[in-house]
C-alpha positions as CSV (number, residue, x, y, z in Angstrom):
1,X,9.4,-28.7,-5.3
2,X,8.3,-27.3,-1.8
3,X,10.6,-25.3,0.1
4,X,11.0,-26.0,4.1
5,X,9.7,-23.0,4.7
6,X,6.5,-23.9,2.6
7,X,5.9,-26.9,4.1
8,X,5.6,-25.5,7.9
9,X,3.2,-22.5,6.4
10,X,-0.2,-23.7,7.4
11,X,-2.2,-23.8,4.0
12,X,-5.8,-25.1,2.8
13,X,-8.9,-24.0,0.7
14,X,-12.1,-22.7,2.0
15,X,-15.2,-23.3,0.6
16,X,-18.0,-20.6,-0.8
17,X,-20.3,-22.4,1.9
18,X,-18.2,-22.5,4.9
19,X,-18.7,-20.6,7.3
20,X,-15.4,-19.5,7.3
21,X,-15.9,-17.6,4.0
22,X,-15.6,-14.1,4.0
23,X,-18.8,-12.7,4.4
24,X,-18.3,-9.4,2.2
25,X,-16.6,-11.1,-0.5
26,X,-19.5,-13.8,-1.3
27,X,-22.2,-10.8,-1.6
28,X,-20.5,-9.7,-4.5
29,X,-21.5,-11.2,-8.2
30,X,-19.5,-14.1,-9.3
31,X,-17.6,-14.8,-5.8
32,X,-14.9,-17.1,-6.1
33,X,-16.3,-20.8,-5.2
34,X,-13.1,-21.4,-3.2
35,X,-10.3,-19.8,-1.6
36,X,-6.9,-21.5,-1.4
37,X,-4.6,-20.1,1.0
38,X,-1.3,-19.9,3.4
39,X,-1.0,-18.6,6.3
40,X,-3.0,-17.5,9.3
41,X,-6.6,-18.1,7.9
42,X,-9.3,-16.1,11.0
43,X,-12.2,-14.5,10.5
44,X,-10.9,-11.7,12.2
45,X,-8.6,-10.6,9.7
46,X,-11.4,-10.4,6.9
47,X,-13.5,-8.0,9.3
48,X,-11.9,-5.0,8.2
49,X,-10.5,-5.1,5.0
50,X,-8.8,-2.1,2.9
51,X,-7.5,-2.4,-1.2
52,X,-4.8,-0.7,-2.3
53,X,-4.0,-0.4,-5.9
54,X,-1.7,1.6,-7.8
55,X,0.7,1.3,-11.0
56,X,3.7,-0.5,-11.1
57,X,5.7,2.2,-12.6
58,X,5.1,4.4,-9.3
59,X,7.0,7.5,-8.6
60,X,9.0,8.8,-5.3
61,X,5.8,10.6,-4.7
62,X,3.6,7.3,-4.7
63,X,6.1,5.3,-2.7
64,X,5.9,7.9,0.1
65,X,2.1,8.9,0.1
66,X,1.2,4.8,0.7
67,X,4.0,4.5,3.0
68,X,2.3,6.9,5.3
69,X,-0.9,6.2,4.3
70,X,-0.9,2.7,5.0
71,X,1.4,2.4,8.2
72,X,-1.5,4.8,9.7
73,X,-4.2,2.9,8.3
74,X,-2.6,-0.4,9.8
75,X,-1.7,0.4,12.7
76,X,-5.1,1.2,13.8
77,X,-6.2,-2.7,13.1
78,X,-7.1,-2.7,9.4
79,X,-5.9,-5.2,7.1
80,X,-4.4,-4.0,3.7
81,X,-5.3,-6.2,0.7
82,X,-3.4,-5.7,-2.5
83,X,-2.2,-7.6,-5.0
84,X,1.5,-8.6,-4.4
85,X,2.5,-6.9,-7.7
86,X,6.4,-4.9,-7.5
87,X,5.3,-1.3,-7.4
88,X,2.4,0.2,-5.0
89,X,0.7,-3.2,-4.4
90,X,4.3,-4.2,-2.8
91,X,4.8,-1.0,-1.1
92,X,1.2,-1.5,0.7
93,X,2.0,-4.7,1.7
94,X,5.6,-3.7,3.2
95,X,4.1,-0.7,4.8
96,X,1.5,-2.7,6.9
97,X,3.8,-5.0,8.3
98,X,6.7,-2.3,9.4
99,X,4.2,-1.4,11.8
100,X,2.9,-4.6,12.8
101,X,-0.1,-5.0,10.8
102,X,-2.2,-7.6,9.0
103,X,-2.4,-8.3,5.3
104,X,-3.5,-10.2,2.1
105,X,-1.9,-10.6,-0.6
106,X,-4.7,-12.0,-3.8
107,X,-2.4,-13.7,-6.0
108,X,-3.2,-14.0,-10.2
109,X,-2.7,-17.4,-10.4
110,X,-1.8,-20.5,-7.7
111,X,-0.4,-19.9,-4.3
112,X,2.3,-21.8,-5.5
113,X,3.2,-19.3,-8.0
114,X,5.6,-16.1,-7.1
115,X,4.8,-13.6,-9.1
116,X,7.1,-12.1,-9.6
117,X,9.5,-14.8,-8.6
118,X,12.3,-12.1,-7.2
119,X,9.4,-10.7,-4.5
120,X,9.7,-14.4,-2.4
121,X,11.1,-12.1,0.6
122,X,7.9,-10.2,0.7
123,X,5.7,-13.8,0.5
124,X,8.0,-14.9,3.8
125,X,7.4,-11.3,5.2
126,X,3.5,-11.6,4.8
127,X,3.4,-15.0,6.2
128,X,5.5,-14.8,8.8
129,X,3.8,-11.7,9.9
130,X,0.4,-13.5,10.5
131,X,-1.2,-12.5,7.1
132,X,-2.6,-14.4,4.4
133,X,-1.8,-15.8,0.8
134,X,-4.8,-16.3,-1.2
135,X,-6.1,-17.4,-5.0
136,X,-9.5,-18.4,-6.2
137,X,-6.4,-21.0,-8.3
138,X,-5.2,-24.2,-6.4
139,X,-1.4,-24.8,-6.2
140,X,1.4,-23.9,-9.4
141,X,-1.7,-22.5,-11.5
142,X,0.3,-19.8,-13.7
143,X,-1.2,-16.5,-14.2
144,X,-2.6,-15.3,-17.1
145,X,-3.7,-12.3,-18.8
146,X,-7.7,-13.5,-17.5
147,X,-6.4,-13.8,-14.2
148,X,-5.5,-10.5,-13.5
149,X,-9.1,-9.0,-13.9
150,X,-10.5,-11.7,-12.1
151,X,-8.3,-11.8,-9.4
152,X,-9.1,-7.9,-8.8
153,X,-12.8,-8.6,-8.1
154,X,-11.8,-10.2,-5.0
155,X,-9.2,-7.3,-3.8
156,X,-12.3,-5.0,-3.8
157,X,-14.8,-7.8,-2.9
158,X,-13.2,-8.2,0.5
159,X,-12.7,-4.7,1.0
160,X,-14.9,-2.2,2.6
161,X,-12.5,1.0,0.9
162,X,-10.8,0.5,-2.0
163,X,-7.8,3.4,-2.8
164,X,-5.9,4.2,-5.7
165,X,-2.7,5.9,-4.9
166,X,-1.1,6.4,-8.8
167,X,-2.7,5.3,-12.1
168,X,-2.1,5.4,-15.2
169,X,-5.1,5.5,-18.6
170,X,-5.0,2.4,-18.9
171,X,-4.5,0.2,-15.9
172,X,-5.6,-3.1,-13.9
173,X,-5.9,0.0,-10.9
174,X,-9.0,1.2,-13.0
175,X,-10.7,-1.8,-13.2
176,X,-10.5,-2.7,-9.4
177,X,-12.0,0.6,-9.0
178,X,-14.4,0.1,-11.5
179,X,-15.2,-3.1,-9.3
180,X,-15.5,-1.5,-6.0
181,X,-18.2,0.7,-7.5
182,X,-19.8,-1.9,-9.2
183,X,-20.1,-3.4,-5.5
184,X,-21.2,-0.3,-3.7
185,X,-18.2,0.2,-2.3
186,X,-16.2,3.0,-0.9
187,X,-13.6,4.8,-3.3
188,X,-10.9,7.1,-2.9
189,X,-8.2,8.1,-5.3
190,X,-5.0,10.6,-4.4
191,X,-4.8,13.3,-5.8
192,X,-1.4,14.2,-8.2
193,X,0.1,15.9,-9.9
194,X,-1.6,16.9,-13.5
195,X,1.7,16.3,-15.4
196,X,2.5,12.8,-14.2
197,X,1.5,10.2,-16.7
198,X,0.1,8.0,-13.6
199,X,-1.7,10.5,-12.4
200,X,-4.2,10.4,-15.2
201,X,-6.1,7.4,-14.0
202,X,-6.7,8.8,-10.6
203,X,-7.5,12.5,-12.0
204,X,-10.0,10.8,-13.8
205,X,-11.3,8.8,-11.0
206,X,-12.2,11.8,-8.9
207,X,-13.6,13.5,-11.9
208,X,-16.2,10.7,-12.2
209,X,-17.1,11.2,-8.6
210,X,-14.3,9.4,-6.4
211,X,-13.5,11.0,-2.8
212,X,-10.5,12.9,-2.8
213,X,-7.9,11.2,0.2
214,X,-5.6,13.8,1.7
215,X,-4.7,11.9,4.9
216,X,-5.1,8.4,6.9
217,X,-8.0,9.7,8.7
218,X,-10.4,10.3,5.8
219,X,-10.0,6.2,5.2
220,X,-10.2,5.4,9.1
221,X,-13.6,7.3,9.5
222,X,-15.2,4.7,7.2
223,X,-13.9,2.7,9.5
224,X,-15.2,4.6,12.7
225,X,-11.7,4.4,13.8
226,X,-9.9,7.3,14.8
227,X,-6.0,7.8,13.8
228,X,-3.1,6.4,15.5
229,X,-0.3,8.8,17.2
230,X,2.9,7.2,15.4
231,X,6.4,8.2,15.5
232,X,7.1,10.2,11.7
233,X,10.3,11.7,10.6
234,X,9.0,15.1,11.8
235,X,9.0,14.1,15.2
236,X,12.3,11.7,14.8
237,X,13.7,14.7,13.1
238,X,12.9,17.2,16.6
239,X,14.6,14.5,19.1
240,X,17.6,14.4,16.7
241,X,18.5,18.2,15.3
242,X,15.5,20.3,17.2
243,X,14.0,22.5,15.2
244,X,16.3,23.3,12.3
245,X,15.7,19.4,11.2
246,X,11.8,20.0,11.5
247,X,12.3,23.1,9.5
248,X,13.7,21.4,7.0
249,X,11.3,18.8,6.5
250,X,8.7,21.1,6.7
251,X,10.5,22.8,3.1
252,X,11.2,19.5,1.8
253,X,7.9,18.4,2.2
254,X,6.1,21.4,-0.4
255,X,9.1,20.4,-2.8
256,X,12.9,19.4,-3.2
257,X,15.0,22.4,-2.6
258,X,19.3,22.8,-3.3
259,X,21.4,23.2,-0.1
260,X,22.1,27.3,-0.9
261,X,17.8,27.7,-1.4
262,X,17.4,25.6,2.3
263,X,20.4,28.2,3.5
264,X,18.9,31.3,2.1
265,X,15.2,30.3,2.9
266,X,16.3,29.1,6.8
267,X,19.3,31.6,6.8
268,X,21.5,29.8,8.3
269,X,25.2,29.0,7.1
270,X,26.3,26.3,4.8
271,X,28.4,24.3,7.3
272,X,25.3,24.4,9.8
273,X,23.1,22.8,6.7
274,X,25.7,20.3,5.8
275,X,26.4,19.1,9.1
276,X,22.0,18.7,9.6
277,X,21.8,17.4,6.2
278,X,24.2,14.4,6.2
279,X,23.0,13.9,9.8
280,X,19.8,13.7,8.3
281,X,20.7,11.0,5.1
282,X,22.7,8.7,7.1
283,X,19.1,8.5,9.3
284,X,17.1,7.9,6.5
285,X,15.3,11.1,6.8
286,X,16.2,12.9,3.7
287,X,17.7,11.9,0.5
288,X,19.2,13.9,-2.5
289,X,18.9,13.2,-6.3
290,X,19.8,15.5,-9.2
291,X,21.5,18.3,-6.5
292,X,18.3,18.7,-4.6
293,X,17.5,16.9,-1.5
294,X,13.8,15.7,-0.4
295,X,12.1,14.0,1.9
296,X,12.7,9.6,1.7
């Protein structure tokens, strides 16, 4: 049964010969015949069109590289397509609209179907933030374990730049990438570290030839776009502590440190520390896990 809130979302399907199709996706083999969607369909926000894919099983350190990856990246007007899964494919989506931006979320089966049912706040989010809903499957279509595949030829079919932030051996990641290559399109995977299981897919992406991302502007300058001055915690961190709280995200950023290793390395006293740090976690800034604090 249709919820209010479903039946004021404008919704539809778009044919492989309108002319509203997007034009990238239908150059790529086996193009989905039709679209059917909810939300704002435009041409405009096909025109510029970035995948992300990653694990679901991603770690502190892939949360917070697509975080700032992609609230750069959208801020500067490109769309983020991923594909509404919990783990990196929510994260992208989340990140692009905290800062405003556009995106489209490619669902496995119907646009109906919430999948995962729990992730209905992030569907309202998308929607209500102008972006798009989309499936090559009409209505409550379930998902299945064909779907999956299939749906990920049209993540990197409407993309220009397709980016893997964390993968594992064996993951649906690896076979969008596979995809975008397949369809000339840009790669890049991020580099991790060697002794993280989900960093195995993306070592081995960049050993076959992928391009190495190390910050928001090597994706914006296959865009011609240059990056976008945002706020970031370093800056949030100099208006609210000066420079002791820049100094100790500049430590917490090269790795997670105890309270006496910030002391000794900063010198400065516990009490001066203590009083910065929980400053600094009630903002949101830093967080601490297992005795050693980081960067959230």
């Amino acid at each position: 049964m249709r919820t209010n809130f479903e039946i004021k979302v404008a919704e539809g399907v778009v044919a492989i010969d309108d002319s509203r199709y997007p034009a990238l996706l239908k150059t790529i083999n086996n193009p989905p015949l039709q679209l059917y969607y909810k939300g704002n369909w435009n041409e405009a926000i096909f025109s510029q069109c970035l995948a992300v894919v990653g694990t679901r099983k991603m770690t502190r350190y892939g949360r917070q590289i697509t975080e700032e990856l992609i609230q750069e990246v959208a801020a500067a007007g490109i769309t983020i397509v991923s594909g509404f899964m919990y783990g990196i494919d929510a994260i992208a989506h989340k990140a692009a609209l905290d800062v405003g931006g556009k995106t489209i979320a490619v669902m496995p089966g119907g646009i109906d179907v919430i999948s995962p049912s729990y992730q209905e706040p992030l569907r309202r989010a998308i929607l209500d933030g102008g972006g798009l809903v989309i499936s090559e499957h009409p209505g409550n279509y379930p998902p299945m374990l064909w779907t999956y595949p299939r749906r990920n030829r049209i993540i990197a079919g409407l993309s220009k730049v397709t980016v893997v932030v964390e993968a594992g051996k064996v993951s649906g990641a690896l076979i969008t990438a596979r995809l975008a290559r397949k369809f000339s399109r840009k790669l890049f995977a991020v580099p991790g570290s060697l002794t993280s299981t989900v960093s195995e897919g993306t070592a081995w992406l960049i050993k076959q030839g992928a391009s190495i991302v190390t910050n928001a502007g090597d994706i914006l300058a296959e865009y011609n776009k240059d990056t976008v001055t945002r706020l970031n915690e370093g800056s949030v961190c100099n208006k609210a502590l000066g420079s002791l709280g820049q100094a100790i995200i500049d430590y917490l950023r090269r790795e997670p440190m105890e309270i006496d290793a910030l002391c000794r390395s900063l010198k400065v006293s516990i009490s001066q520390m203590s009083a910065a740090l929980c400053l600094m976690q009630v903002r949101g800034l830093v967080c601490q896990e297992e005795g050693k604090f980081h960067v959230c």
